[in-house]
DSSP file (Angstrom, degrees, kcal/mol; ACC not computed):
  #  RESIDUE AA STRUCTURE BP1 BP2  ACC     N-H-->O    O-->H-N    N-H-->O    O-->H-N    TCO  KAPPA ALPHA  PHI   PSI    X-CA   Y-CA   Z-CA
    1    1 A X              0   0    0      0, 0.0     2,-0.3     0, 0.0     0, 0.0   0.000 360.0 360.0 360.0 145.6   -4.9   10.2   13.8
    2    2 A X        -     0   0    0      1,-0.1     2,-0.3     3,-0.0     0, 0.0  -0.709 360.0-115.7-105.1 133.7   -4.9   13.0   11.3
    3    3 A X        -     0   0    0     -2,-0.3     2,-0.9     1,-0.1    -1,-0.1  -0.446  40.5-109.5 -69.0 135.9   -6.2   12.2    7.2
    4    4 A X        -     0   0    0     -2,-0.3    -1,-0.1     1,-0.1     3,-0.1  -0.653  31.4-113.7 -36.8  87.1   -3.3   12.7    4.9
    5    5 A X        -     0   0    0     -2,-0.9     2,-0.2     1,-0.1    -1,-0.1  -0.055  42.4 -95.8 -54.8 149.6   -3.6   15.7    2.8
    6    6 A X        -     0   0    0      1,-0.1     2,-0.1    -3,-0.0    -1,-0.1  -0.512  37.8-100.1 -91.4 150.0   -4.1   14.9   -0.9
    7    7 A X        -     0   0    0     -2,-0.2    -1,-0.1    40,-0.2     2,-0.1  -0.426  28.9-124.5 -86.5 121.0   -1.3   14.9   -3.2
    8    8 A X        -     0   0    0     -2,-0.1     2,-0.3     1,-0.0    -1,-0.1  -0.555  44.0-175.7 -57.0 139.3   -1.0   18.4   -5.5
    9    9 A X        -     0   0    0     42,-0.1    -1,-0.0    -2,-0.1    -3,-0.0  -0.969  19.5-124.0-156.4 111.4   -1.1   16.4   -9.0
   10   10 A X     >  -     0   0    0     -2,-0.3     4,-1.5     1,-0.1     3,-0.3   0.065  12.9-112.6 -82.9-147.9   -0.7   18.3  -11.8
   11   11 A X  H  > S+     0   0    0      1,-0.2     4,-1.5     2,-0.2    -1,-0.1   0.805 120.9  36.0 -63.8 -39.5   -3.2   18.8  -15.2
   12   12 A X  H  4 S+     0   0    0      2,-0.2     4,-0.2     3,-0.1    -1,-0.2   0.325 112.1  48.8 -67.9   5.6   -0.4   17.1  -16.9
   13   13 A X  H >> S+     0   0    0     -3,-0.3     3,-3.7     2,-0.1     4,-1.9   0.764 106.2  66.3-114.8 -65.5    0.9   14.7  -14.7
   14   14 A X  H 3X S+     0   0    0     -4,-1.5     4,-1.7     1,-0.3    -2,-0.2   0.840 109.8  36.9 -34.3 -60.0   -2.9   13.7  -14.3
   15   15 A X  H 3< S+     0   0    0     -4,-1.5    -1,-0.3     1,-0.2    -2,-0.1   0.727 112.3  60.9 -75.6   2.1   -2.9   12.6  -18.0
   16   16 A X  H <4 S+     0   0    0     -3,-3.7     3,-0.3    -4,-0.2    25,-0.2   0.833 106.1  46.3 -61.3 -49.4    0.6   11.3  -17.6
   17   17 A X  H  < S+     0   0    0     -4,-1.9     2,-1.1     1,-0.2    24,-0.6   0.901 105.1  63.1 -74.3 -28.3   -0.6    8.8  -14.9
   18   18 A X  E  <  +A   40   0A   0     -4,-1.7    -1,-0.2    -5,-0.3    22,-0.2  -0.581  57.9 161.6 -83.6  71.9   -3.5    7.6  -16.7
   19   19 A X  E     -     0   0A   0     -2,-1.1    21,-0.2    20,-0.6     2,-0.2   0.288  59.0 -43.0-102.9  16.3   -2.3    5.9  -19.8
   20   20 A X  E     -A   39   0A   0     19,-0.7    19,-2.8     2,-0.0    -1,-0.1  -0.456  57.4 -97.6 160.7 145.6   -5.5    3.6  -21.0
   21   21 A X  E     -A   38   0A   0     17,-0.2     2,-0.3    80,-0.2    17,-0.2  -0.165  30.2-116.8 -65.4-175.6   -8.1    1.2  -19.6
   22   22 A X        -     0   0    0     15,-1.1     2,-0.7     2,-0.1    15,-0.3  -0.981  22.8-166.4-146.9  99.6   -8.0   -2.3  -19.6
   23   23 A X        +     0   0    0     -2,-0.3     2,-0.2    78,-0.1    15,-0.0  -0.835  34.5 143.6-102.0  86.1  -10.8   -3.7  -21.6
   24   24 A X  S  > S-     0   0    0     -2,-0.7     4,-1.0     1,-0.1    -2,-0.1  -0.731  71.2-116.5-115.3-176.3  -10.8   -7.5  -20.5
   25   25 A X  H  > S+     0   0    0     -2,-0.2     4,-1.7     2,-0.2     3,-0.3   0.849 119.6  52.5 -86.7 -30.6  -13.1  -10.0  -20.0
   26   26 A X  H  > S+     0   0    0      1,-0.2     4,-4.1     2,-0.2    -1,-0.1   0.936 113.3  46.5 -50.2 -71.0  -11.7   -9.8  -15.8
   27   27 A X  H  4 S+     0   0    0      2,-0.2    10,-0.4     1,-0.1     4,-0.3   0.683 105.3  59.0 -90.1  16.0  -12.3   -5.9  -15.8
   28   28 A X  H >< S+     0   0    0     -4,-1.0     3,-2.2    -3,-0.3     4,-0.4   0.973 107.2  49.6 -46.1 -76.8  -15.8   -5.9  -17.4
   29   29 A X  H >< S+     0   0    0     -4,-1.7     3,-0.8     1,-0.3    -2,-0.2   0.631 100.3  58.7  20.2 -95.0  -16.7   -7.8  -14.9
   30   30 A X  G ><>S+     0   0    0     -4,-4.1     5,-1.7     1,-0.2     3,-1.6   0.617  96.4  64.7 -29.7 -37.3  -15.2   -5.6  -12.5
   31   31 A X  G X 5S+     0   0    0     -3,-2.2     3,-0.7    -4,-0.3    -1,-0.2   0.530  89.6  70.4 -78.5 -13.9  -17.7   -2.4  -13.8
   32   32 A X  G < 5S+     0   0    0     -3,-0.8    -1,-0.3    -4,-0.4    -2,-0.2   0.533 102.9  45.0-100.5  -6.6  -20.6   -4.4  -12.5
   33   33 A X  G < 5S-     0   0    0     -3,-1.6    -2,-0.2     2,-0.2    -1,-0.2   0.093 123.8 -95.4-151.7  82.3  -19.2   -3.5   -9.4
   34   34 A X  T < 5S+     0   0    0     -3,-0.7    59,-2.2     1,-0.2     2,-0.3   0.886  88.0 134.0  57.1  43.3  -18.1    0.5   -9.4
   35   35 A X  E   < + B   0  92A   0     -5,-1.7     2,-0.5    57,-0.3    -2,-0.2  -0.963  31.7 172.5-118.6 112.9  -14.7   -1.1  -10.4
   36   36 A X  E     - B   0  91A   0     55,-1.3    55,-1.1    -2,-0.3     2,-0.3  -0.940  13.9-160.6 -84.9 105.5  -12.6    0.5  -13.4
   37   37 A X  E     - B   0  90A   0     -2,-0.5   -15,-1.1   -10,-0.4     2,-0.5  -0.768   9.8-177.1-110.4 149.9   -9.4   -0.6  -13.9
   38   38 A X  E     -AB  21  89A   0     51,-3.1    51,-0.7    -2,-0.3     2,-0.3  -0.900  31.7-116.0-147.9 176.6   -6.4    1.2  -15.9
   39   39 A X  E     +AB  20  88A   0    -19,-2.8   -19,-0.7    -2,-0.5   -20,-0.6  -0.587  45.6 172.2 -85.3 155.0   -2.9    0.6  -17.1
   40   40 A X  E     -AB  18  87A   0     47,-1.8    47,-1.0    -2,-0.3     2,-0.2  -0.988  37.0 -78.8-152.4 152.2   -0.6    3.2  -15.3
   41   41 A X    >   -     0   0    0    -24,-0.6     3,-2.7    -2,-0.3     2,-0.5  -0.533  38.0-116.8 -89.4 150.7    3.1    3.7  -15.0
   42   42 A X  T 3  S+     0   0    0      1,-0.2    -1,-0.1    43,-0.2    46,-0.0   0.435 110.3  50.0 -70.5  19.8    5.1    1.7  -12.7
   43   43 A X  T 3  S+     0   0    0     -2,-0.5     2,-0.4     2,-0.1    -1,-0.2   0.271  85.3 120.5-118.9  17.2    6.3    5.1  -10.1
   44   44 A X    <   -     0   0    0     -3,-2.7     2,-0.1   -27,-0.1    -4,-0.1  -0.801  60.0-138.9-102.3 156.9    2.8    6.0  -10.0
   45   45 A X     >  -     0   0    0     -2,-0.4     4,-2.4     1,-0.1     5,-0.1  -0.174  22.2-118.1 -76.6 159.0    1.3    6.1   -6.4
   46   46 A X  H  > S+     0   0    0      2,-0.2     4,-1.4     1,-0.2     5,-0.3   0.948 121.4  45.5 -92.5 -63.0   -2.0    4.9   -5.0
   47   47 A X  H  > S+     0   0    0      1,-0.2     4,-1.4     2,-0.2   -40,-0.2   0.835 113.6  51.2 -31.5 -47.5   -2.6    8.8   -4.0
   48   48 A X  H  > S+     0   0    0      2,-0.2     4,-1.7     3,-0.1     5,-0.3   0.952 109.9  47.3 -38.7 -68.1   -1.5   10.0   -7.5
   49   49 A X  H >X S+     0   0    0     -4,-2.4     4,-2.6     1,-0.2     3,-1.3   0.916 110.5  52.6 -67.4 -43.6   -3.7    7.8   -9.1
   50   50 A X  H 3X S+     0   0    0     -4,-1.4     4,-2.8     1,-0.3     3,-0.4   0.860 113.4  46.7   2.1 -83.1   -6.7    8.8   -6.8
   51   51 A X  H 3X S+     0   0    0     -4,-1.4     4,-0.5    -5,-0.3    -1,-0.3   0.347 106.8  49.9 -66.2 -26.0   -6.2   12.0   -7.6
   52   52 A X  H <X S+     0   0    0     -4,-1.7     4,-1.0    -3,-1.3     5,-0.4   0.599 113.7  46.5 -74.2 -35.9   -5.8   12.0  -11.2
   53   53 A X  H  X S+     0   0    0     -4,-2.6     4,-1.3    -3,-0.4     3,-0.4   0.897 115.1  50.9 -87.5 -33.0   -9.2    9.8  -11.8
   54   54 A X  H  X S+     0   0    0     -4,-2.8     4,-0.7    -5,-0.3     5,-0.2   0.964 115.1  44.1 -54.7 -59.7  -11.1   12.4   -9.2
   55   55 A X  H  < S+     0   0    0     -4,-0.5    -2,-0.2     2,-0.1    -1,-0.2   0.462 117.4  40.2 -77.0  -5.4   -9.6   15.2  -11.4
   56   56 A X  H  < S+     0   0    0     -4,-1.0    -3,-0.2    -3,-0.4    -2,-0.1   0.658 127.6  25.0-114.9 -53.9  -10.3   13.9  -15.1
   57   57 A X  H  < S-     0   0    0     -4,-1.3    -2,-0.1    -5,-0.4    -3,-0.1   0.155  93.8-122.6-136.6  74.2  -13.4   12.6  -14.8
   58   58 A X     <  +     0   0    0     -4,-0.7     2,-0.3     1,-0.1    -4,-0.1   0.787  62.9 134.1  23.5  82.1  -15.3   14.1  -11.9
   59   59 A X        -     0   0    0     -5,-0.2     2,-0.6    38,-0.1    -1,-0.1  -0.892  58.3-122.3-133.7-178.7  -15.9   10.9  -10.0
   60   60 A X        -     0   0    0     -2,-0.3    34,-2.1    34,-0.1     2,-0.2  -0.997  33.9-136.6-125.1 128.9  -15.4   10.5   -5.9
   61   61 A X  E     -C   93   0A   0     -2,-0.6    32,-0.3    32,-0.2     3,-0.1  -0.650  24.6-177.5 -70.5 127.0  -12.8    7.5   -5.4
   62   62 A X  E     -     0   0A   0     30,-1.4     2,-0.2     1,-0.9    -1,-0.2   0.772  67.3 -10.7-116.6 -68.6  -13.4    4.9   -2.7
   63   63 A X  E     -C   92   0A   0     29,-0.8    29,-1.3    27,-0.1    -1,-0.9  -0.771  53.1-152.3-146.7 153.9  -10.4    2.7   -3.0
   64   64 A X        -     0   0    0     -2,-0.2     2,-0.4    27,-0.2    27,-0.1  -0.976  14.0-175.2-144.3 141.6   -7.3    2.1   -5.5
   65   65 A X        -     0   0    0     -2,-0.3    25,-2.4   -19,-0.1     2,-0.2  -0.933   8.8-165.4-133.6 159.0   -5.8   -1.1   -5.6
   66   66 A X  E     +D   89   0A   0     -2,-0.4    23,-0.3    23,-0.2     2,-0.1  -0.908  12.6 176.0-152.1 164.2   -2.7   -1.6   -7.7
   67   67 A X  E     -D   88   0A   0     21,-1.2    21,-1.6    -2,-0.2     2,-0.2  -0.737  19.1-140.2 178.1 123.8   -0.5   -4.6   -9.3
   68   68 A X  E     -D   87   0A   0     19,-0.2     2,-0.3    -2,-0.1    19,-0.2  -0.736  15.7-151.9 -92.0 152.5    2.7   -4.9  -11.6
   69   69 A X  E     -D   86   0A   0     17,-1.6    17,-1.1    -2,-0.2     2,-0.1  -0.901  13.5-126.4-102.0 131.3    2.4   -7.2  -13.6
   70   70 A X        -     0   0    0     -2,-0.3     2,-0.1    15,-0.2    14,-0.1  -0.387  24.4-111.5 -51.9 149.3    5.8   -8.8  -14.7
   71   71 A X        -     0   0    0     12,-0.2     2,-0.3    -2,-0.1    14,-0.1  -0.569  27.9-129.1 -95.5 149.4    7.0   -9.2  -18.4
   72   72 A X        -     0   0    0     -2,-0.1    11,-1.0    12,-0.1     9,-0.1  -0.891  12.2-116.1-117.8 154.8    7.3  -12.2  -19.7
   73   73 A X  E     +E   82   0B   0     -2,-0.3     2,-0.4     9,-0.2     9,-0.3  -0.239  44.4 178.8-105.4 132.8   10.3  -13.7  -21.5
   74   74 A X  E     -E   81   0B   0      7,-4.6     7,-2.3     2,-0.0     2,-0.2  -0.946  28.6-129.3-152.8 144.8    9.4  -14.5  -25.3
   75   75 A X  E     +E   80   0B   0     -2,-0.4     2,-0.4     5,-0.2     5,-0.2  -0.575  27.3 168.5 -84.4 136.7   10.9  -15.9  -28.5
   76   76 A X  E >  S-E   79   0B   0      3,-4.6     3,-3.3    -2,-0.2    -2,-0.0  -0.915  75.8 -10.5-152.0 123.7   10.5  -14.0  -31.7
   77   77 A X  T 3  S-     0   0    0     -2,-0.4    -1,-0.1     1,-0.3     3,-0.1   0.825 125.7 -60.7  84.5  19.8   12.6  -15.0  -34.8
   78   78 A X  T 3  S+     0   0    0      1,-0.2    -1,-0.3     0, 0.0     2,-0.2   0.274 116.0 110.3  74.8 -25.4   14.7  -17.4  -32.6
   79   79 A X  E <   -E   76   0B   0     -3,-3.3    -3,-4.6    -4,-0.0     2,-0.3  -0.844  69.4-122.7 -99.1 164.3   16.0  -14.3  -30.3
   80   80 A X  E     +E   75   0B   0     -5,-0.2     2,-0.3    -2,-0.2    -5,-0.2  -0.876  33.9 173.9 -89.5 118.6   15.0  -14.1  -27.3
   81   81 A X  E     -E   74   0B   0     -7,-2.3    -7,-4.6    -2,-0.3     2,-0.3  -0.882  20.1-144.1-131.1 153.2   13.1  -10.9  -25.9
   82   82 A X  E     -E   73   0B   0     -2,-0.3    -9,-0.2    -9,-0.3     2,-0.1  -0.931  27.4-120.2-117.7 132.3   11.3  -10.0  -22.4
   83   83 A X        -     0   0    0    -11,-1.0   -12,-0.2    -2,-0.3     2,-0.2  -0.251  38.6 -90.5 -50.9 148.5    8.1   -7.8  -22.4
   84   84 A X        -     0   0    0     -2,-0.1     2,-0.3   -14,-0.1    -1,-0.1  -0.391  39.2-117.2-104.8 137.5    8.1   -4.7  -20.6
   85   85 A X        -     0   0    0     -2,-0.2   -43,-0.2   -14,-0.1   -15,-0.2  -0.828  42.3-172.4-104.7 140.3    6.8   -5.1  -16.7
   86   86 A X  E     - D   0  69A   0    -17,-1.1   -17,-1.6    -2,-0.3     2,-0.3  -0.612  14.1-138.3-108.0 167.2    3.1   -2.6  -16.4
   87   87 A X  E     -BD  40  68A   0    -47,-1.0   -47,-1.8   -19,-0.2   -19,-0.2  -0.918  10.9-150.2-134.2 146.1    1.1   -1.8  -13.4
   88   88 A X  E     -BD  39  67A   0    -21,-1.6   -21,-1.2   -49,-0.3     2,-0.4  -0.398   3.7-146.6 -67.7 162.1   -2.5   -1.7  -13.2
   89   89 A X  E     -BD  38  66A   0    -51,-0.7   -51,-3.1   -23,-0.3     2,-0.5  -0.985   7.0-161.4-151.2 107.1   -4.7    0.5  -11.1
   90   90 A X  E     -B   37   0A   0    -25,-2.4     2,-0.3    -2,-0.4   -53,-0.2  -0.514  17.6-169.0 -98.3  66.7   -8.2   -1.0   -9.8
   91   91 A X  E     -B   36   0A   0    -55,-1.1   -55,-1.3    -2,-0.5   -27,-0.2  -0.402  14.3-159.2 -85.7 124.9  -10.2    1.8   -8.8
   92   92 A X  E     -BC  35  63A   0    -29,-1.3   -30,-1.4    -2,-0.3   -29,-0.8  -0.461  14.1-160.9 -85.4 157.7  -13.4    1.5   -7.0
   93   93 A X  E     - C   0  61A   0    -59,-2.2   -32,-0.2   -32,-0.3     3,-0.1  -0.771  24.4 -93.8-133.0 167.9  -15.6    4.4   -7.3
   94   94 A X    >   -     0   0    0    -34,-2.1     3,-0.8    -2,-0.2    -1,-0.1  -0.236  51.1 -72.7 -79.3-178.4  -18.5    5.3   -5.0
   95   95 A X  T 3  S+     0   0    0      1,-0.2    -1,-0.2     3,-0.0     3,-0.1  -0.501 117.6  20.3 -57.6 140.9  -22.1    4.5   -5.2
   96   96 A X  T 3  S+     0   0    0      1,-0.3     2,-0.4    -3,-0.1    -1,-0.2   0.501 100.6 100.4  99.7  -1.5  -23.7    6.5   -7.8
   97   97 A X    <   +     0   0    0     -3,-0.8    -1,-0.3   -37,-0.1     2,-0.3  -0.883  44.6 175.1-148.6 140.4  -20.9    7.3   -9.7
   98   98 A X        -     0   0    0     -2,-0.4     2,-0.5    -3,-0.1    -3,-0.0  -0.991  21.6-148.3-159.5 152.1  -19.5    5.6  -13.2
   99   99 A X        -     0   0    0     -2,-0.3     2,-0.7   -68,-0.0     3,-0.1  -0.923  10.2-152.4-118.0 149.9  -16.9    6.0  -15.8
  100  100 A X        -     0   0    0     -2,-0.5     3,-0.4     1,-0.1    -2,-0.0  -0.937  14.3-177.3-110.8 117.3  -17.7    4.9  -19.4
  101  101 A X  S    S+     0   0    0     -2,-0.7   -80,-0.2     1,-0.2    -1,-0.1   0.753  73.3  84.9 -75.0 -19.1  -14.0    3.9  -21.0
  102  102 A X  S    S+     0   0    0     -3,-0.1     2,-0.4     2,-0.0    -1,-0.2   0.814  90.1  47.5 -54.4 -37.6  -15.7    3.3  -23.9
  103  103 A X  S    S-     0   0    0     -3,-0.4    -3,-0.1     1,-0.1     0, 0.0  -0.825  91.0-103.6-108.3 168.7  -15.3    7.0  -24.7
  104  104 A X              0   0    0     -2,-0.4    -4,-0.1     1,-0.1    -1,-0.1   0.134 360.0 360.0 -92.2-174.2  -12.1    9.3  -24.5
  105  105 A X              0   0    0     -4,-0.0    -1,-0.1   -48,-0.0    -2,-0.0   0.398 360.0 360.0-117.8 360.0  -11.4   11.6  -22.1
């Protein structure tokens, strides 16, 4: 079987697809083991995203694991409104290798 050539992704599209970590108590965790997770838009791709977090901040990529989350239906004032459905991006990084989210990019 032949590898997949990697996705041309541009310098903007790269900071398109990558629109903020996700500082919970779930993906701290996660960082104790080479796992970063970040909020992403729902048409981005597991190649995309790869390819964007390799290209902003020089790391080597193991694995990308992805998951919308659905919105959830909520009362505010008496009307009723639904929340906006996200996807997340769980990316494992190799040994040796770390992103600090705590500072900007």
């Amino acid at each position: 079987m032949s590898k997949q050539s990697k996705p041309a992704v541009s310098r903007e599209r790269m900071y398109d697809l990558i629109l903020a970590p996700v500082i919970t108590e779930k993906s701290t965790m996660g960082s104790e083991h080479n796992k970063v997770t970040f909020r992403v838009p729902l048409d981005a791709t597991k190649p995309e995203i790869k390819a964007a977090v390799e290209g902003l901040f020089n790391v080597q990529v193991k694995a990308v694991n992805t998951l919308i989350t659905k919105g959830k239906m909520k009362r505010f004032r008496g009307i009723m409104g639904r929340r906006s459905d996200f996807k997340k991006a769980i990316v494992t990084l190799a040994e040796g290798h770390k992103i600090d989210v705590t500072t900007g990019i």
